[in-house]
Structures are given as C-alpha cells and as structure tokens.
N, C-alpha and C positions, 0 to 999 in steps of 0.2 A: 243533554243527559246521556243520550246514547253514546255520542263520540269518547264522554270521558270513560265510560265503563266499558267501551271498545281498546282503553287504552292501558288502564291496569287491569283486563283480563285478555288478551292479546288472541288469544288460541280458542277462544269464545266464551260467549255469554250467558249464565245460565237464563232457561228462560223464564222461570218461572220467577230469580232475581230481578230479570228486568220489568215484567207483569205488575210487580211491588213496586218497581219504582216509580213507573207512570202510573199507578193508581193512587202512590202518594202524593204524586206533581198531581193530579187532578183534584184529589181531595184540598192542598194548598191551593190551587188556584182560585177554584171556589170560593173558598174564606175572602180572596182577595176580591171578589164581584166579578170574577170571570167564570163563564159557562161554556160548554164540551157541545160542540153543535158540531151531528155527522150524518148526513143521511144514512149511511150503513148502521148507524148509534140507535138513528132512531128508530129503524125495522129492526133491529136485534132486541134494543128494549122493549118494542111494542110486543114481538113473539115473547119475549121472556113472562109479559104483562100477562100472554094469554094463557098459556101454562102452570105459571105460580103469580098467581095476582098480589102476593105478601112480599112482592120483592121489597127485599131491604135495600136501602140507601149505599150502603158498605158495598152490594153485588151490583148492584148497578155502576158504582165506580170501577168494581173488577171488568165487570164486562166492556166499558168503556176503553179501560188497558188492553182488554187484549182484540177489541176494534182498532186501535194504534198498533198494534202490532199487525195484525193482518192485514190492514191496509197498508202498511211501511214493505212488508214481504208480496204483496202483489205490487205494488207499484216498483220492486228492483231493488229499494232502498238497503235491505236485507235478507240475509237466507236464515233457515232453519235448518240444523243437522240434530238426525238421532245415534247418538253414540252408543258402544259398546252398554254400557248399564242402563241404556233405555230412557236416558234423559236427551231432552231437547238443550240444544244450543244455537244462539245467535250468531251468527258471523258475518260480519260486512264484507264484501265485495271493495275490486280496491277502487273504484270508482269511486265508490260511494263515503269511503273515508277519506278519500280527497277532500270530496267536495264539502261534507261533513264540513274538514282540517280548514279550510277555508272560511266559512260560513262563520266559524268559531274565532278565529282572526280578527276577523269583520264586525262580531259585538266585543271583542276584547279594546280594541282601537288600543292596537299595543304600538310602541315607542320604534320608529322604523331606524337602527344605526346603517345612515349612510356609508358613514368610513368601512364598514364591516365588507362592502360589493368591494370596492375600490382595493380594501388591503388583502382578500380572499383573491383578485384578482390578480392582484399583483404575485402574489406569493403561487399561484398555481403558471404564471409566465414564468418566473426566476425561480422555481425551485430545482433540486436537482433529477426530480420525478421527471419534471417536464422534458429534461432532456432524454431522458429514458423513453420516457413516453409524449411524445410534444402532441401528437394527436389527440388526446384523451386531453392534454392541459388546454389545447384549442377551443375544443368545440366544449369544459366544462366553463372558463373562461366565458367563453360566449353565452352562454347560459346565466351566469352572474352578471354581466352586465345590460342584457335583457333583464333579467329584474331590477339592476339598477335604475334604469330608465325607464320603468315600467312605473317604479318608485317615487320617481321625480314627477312623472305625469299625472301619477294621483295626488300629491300634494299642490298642483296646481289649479288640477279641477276640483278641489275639495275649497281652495281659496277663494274659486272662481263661486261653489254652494255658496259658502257662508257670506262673500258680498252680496249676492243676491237676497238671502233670508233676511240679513241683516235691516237692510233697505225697505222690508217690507214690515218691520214692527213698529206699531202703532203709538208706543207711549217710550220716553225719556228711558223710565226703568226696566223695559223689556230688550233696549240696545246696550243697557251698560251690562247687563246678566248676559247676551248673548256674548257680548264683547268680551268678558272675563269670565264666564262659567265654561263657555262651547270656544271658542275662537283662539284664547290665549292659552287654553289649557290642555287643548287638542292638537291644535296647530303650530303654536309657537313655541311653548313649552316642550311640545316633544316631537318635531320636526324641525321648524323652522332656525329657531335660535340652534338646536347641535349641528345642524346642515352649515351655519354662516358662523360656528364658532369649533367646537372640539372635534366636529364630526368631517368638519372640511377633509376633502377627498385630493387636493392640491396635493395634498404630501405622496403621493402615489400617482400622480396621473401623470406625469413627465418620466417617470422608467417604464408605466404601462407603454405610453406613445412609443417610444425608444426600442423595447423590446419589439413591439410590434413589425415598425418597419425596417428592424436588422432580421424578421423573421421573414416579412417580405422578401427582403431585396436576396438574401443567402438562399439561391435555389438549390445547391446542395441538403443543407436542416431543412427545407420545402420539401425535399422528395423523400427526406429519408423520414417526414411526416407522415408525406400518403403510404410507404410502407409499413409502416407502422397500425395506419386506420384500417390498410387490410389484413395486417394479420389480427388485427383483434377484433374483425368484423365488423366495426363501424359504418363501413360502408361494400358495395358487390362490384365496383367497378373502378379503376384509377381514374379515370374523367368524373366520377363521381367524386372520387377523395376529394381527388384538385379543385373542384369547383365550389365545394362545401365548404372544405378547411381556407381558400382564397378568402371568402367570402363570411366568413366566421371572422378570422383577421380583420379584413374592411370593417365590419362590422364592430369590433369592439374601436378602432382605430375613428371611425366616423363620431362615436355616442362621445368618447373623449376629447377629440377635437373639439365638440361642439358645446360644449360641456361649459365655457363662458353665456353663450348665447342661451342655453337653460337656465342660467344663474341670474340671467338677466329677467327671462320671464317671468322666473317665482320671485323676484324683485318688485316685477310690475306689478302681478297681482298682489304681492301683499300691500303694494303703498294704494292699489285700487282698491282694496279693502277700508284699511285704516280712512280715504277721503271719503268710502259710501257710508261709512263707519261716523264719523265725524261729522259731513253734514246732515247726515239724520238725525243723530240727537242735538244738533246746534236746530235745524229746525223746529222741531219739539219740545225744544225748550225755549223758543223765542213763540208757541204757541201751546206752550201749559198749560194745566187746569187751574191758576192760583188762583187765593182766595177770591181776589177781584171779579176774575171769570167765572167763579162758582156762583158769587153772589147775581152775578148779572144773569147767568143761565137759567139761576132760579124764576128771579124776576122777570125773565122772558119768559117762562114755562106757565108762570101763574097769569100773565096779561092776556097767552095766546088762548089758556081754560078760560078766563075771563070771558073775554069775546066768544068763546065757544057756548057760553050760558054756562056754567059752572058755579052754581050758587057758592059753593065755600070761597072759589077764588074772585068773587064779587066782594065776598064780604072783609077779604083781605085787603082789596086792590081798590074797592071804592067801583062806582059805577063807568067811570070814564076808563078804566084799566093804567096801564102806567107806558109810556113813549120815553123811548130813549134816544136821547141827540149828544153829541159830540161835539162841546165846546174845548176849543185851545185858544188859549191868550196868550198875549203877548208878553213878557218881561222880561228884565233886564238876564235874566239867570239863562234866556233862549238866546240871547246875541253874542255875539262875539264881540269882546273886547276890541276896543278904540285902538287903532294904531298911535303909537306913542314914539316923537322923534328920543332916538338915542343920546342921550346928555353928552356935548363932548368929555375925553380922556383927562382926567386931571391928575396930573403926577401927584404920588403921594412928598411930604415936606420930607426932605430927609437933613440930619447933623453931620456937619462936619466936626472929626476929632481932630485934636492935633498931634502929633506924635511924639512924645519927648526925645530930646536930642541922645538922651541916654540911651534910650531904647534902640534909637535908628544906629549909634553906635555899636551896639552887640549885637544888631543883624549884620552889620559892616564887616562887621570881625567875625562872625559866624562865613560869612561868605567868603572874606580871602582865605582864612584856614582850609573853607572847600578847596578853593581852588591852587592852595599850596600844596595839598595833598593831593588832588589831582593827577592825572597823568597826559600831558598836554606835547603836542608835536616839537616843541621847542626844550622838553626836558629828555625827549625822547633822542633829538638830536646831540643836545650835551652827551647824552650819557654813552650814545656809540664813537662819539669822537672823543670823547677820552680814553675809551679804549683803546681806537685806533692808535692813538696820537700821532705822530709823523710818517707812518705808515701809509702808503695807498690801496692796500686792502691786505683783509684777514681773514680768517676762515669764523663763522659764525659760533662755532664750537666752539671760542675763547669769550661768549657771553651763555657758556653754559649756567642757566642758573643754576643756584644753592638757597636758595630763600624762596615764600610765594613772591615777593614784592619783586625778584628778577625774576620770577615767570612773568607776571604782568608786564614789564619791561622788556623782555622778548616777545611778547606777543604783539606790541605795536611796533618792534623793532620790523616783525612781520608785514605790520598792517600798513606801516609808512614806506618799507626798504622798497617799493616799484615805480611810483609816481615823479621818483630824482626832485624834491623838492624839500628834502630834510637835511640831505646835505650828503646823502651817502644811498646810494644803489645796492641790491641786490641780485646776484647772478644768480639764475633755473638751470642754471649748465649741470647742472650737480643734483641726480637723483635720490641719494641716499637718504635714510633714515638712521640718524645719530639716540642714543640710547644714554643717556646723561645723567647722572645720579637722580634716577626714576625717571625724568621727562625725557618723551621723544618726540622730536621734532627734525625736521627733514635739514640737511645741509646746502649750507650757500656760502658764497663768497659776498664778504662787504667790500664795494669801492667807493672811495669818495669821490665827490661831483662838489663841483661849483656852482651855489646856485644863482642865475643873475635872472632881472627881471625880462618878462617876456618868454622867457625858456631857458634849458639846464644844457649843462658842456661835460662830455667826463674828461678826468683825465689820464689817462692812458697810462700805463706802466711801461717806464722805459724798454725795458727788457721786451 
C-alpha cells in the first residue's frame, strides 16, 4: 500500500492520506480474522485506556495507523517532511523504494520475457550509441545480462521448490491442484513454455557472441572504450577502465556461451518435476481411500473399540469382534493362456480367368502402335542418314527443326551422335550455340561410321 501511493504521488505523501489508509487496511483486515498485534500497540492503547477509558473502536484503529507509521519512520523505512503550509509528508528514501519495488515483484509473480535481456542486449552492442559511447553500452550490457542469468537461476530453483512440495502431498487431489493450480500456471505458462518457444533468446545470441569478440580482439574500439569510461567518469584510473570493461565483455561472452548448458539444467529440472510429479500420484492412487478401503477401515476401527470394551461397538460387532484374512484363489481368469502351436500357412484358393483372344488382340495392337510412335535408335538412325544421304558429314544445322516432333528427333540425334553405334558420330570440335527458328542448341559436325560387331571404324573424308 505504501509503494503504490509512493508511486502516484512521487514528491510525497500526505500524511495524514496515508494514516486513512492503514487504518482502513486494518479495519478490512479484521473483518477478514486477522488481528494488529504490536508491542508499541499495546503500551499506546493501554496509556490511551488510562486517560479516556471510552476509547472507541474507530480511535483505536487510528492509533494503530499511526503506530505503523512511527514504527515504519524509526525503523529507516520512511521520512517525514514539514512543508511550507505546515503539512506533514511522507517520502521514502531510495533504499527503501527499492526494496519496496522488489517485494512488490515478488507477490505479483509477474510473467519474466526472456527475449526482452537478450534483444535489449543485443540492440545496446549494435546500436549506433554504442559506437558513440561503447563504455556506457559495456558495462549496461553487462548489467542486462546479470539479470538475465540471475532470471534463468530462479526459474530453476523455483522447479527445483515445487518438486520438492510436490513430493510431499498427501492425497491424489492435492498433487493434481499443485500440479495445475501453482506449477503449470506459474512455471510453465509463464516461464517455461515462452523461454522453449516465442521467448527463445537464439535469435540474438550469435550477433551478441560475434560482437563481443570483434570487441575483444579490436584493441583500437578497446582503448577508445577506456577513453571514453573516463571521460564520463565511470571509472578514476585506465587500469581501472581496462580491467572492468575486459571483464564486463568475458562476462556477458561466458553467460552466452553457456547458455546450451543452462537450457539443459531447466530441462532436467523440469522432467525431475513432472517424474516426482507423476510417481506421487501414481503411488496415491495405487493407495486410495475407495470405497473398499473405507469400508474395511471402518470395520477395523469398530473391532479395534470392540476389544477396547466399547459397549456400542460390541453390539455392532458381536462379542468375538470381526478378523480379517486374505484369501486369493486360483482361476482360470489368473493364468496365462496355454501356448497354442501356429496352424500352418494355407494359401487362399484363387480362379483362373482366361482371356479372350479378342481382348489380348487390342492390347497387341495398343502396344505396336506404342511402339510405332515411339522414338527408337533405329528410327533415329534412318532418319540422319537420310539426311546425309551420300554425303560423309554435314553440319547439324541442316536437321534444324521446324516442328516439336524434330525437336525430339534432334534430341536423340544428340543422345545417340557419341557412342559410334547408330551409324553416324558427332564432332565437340565445334563450340557454338546455333539459334534456329526459336531452338538453340549447340553445333556439330555429323560423320558417318560403319558399324561392325565388336567395335565401330570411321571413315575419313578423303580430303
């Protein structure tokens, strides 16, 4: 209550506004079963008791306020100032609204964004401040990433609480409440899942690294660092700069680097969680209260009053009281099924059709039509020596196509012309690219060859 009214009245607090308000928190408190217990409470009310013994209820709450106040102002918490118009004000000290600012964190259990260290960090290395000022970007750097890891190390000792509490409740439904009221909704809802999903700090930790040891290794931007820390005071001596701003570097360079091996820890704890998590309500539940066990604890609670002399539970139980034995029988429903040999494989019967001759005829005919139309090494060869005709080579540009059906044609004219086994070779002498009514395709010389079995012969142009 004090911090928030430290915070929309900045320049200070009226006092006798804040007097109201912890005498109205005390009066709500009360309502709720909670009582103001102070030893200074109680020597102030007992003198107030001996003076006006009619004290009302209303002035005893006041006086209780302004026992919180005086005890808050002797203890450092806060000062008093008398202003101009002769009014009191509050003013905290900045210690003290620190620790307040903290305190106040700490019952918020507010939502921590990782990426926020990581991109803050980033953007005060790589901005163009930094190069203005790389000392100031240094050592605040360093300071962001000390909270970052500072960040990381309470989410691990807070996984490391909650498997312990966990472990230690007593029934089925106090581990599924802890497990989804406090653990999933604290921890993983607003840590753990943004940390291993939107919050992931990857996206930034390899230019942090980078900048880092190009700041390193560049002793020039190093020195013109420490000039910089002393003209703005940061530090009283350049072995001072050097040693601070080195070491501010290592330091955010180290938290980064290691920054897998943390990712790994909050990994272990949490799956150590989830197993203390898991076998404790698997045990609690394989030891239940159900109905069975309710009825038997009954009847053990009444045989054990029995034997104690307990007239009522005599008259329930009979005089002998009631023994319980554990009988298990045997039947078929406890054994394991008989091995049983595997019937051999029996093919299923299957029909033969037959096929009419018609039928196999118009696949016949379907399939030489394919392969009339086809494009085959022997229609491939026709079709360049007709070209050629008597000729022992031509220049390829005289099977320019004009149709697609001679582009496909040329193309295994391509595919055949090297191998000398279609009846006609191809010369690479000839680098050009020819341009042909739209297709381009590179020039060569056709020569025919002889093909005989065994291997191919050319024959030579007389000339």
């Amino acid at each position: 209550l004090l911090y928030e009214q430290h915070k929309s009245n900045r320049f200070g607090i009226e006092y006798d506004l804040m007097r109201d308000l912890f005498q109205e928190l005390i009066e709500t408190q009360q309502e709720l079963g909670y009582a103001f217990d102070s030893e200074e409470d109680q020597i102030d009310t007992g003198a107030s008791a001996l003076v006006e013994p009619d004290l009302s209820e209303m002035d005893l709450f006041r006086a209780q306020a302004n026992t919180i106040l005086r005890r808050l102002k002797n203890l450092g918490w806060l000062e008093v100032e008398t202003r101009d118009n002769f009014k009191q004000y509050i003013v905290l000290p900045h210690y003290s609204s620190r620790i307040l600012q903290v305190l106040k964190e700490l019952c918020e259990e507010r939502t921590v964004e990782f990426q926020r260290f990581a991109f803050v960090t980033y953007q005060l290395l790589t901005s163009e401040e930094a190069k203005r000022r790389p000392a100031f970007a240094m050592i605040e750097a360093e300071k962001m990433t000390e909270q970052f890891i500072g960040e990381l190390t309470i989410l691990v000792n807070n996984m490391k609480h909650h498997a312990e509490q966990v472990a230690a409740k007593a029934s089925l439904q106090e581990v599924l409440d802890h497990h989804f009221d406090e653990y999933k909704t604290k921890i993983v809802d607003r840590s753990y899942h943004r940390l291993k999903t939107s919050d992931h700090v990857s996206r930034y930790r390899h230019q942090i690294l980078d900048c880092v040891q190009t700041w390193l290794m560049d002793s020039a931007f190093f020195q013109e660092a420490i000039e910089d820390g002393l003209r703005s005071e940061f530090f009283t001596t350049r072995a001072d700069a050097e040693f601070k701003l080195r070491a501010a570097l290592l330091t955010i360079e180290e938290v980064y680097r290691e920054l897998d091996e943390v990712f790994n820890r909050i990994d272990l704890r949490h799956n150590q969680y989830l197993r203390a998590s898991y076998d404790r309500a698997r045990y609690l539940s394989q030891h239940s209260q159900g109905v069975d066990q309710r009825l038997a604890g009954i009847l053990d609670w009444l045989s054990a009053r029995g034997r104690q002399g307990d007239r009522e539970a005599d008259k329930i139980l009979g005089s002998e009281g009631l023994h319980f034995l554990t009988i298990s029988q045997l039947s078929d429903t406890s054994l394991l099924p008989a091995r049983k040999k595997r019937a051999p494989l029996q093919p299923a019967d299957y029909e033969v059709l037959e096929i009419p001759e018609g039928l196999k005829n118009e696949l016949r005919e379907k399939s030489l039509a394919k392969m009339r139309h086809s494009i085959s090494r022997d229609k491939v060869r026709s079709y360049v020596l007709e070209r050629l005709g008597q000729r022992e080579e031509m220049g390829i540009s005289e099977l320019a196509p004009q149709t697609l059906e001679e582009f496909l044609y040329l193309t295994y004219v391509y595919l055949y012309g090297y191998d000398g086994e279609t009846g006609y070779i191809l010369d690479r002498r000839n680098k050009r690219i020819l341009d042909i009514g739209g297709y381009r395709f590179y020039d060569r010389q056709i020569r025919r060859v002889q093909v005989r079995k065994g291997g191919t012969r050319r024959v030579r142009n007389s000339q």
